[in-house]
C-alpha atoms as one frame of an Amber mdcrd trajectory, in Angstrom:
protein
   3.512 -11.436   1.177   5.872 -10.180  -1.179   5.510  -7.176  -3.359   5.615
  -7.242  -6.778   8.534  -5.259  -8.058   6.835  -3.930 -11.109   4.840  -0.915
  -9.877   2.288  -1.184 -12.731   1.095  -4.861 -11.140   1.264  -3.372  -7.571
  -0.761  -0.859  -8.283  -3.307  -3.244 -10.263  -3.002  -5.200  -6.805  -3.828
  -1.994  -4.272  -6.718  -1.691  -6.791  -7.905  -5.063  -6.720  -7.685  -5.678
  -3.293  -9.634  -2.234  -2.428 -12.418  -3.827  -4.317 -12.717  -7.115  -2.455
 -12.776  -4.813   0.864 -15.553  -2.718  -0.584 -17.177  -6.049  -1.636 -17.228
  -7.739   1.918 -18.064  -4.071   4.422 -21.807  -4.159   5.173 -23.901  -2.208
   2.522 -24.963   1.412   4.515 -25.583   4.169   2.596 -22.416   5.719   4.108
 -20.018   2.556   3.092 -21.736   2.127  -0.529 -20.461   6.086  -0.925 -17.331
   5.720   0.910 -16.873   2.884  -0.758 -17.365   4.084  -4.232 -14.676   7.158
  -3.572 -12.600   4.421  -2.552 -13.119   2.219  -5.904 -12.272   5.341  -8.077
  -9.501   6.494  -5.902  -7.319   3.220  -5.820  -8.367   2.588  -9.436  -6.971
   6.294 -10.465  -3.475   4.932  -8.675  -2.789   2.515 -10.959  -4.111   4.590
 -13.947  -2.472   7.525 -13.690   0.641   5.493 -13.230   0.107   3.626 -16.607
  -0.387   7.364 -18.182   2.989   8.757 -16.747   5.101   5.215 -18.318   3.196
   6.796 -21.541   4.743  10.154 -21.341   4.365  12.930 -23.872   7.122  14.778
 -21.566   8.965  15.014 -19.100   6.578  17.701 -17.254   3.441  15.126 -18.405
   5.684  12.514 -16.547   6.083  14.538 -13.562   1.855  15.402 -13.461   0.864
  11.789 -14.004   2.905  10.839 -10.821   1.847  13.516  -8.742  -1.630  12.366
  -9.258  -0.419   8.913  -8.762   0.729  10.073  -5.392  -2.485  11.710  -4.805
  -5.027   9.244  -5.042  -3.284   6.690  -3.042  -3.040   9.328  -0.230  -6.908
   9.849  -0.799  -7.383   6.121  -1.018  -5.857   5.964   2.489  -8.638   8.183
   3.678 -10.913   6.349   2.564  -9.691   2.942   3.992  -9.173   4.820   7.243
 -12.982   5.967   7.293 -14.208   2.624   6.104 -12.047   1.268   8.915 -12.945
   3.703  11.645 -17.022   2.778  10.631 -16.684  -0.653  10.060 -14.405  -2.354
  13.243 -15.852  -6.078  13.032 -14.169  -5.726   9.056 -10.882  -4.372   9.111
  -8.868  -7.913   8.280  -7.385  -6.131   4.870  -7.737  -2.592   5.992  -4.206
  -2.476   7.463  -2.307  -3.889   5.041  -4.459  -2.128   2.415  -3.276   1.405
   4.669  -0.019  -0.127   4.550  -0.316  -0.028   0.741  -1.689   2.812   0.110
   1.212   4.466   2.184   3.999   2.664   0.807   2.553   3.946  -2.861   2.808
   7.479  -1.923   5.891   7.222  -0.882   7.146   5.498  -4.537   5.789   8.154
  -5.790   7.239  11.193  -4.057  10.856   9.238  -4.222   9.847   9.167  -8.242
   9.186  12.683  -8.090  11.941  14.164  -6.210  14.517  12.009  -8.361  12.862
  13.067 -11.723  12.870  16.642 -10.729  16.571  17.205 -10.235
């Protein structure tokens, strides 16, 4: 699969594609939390991202992306525990680790560019 180049549509993607995992893992109490961390995590991603192209400053930037950066390594925890719990569903949990992964490090290579 390729990747969208624009980050603002990849991140839309991790989000979207988070959700349809939540949607399909059996309903436990455990999952339905883990689950819901998950939703706001991956959602935040993209968010946050959207926030930092809407700067107020340079510093603002800087905050927005560290967040960014952030949630998708939360996100990953998530997906891991999910994983871990749930073994007979983990057909998008790799590739949404993968993701998740790949995001963070976008956004410490945005970070460590914009801070010199």
């Amino acid at each position: 699969m390729n990747k969208p180049y624009d980050l603002e549509e990849r991140t839309y993607l991790f989000a979207k594609n988070c959700r349809i995992y939540v949607q399909k893992i059996p309903k436990t109490i455990s999952n339905l939390e883990d689950g819901r961390q998950l939703v706001r995590s991956s959602g935040s991603v993209g968010a946050n991202y959207i926030e930092a192209n809407e700067k107020l400053s340079v510093k603002d930037f800087l905050f927005r992306i560290k967040v960014s950066r952030k949630e998708a390594k939360e996100s990953k925890y998530w997906i891991r525990l999910l994983q871990d719990l749930n073994p007979d569903c983990t057909e998008n949990a790799h590739s949404l680790l993968k993701e998740a992964d790949e995001l963070r490090k976008i956004f410490s290579s945005i970070i460590s560019k914009s801070s010199t």
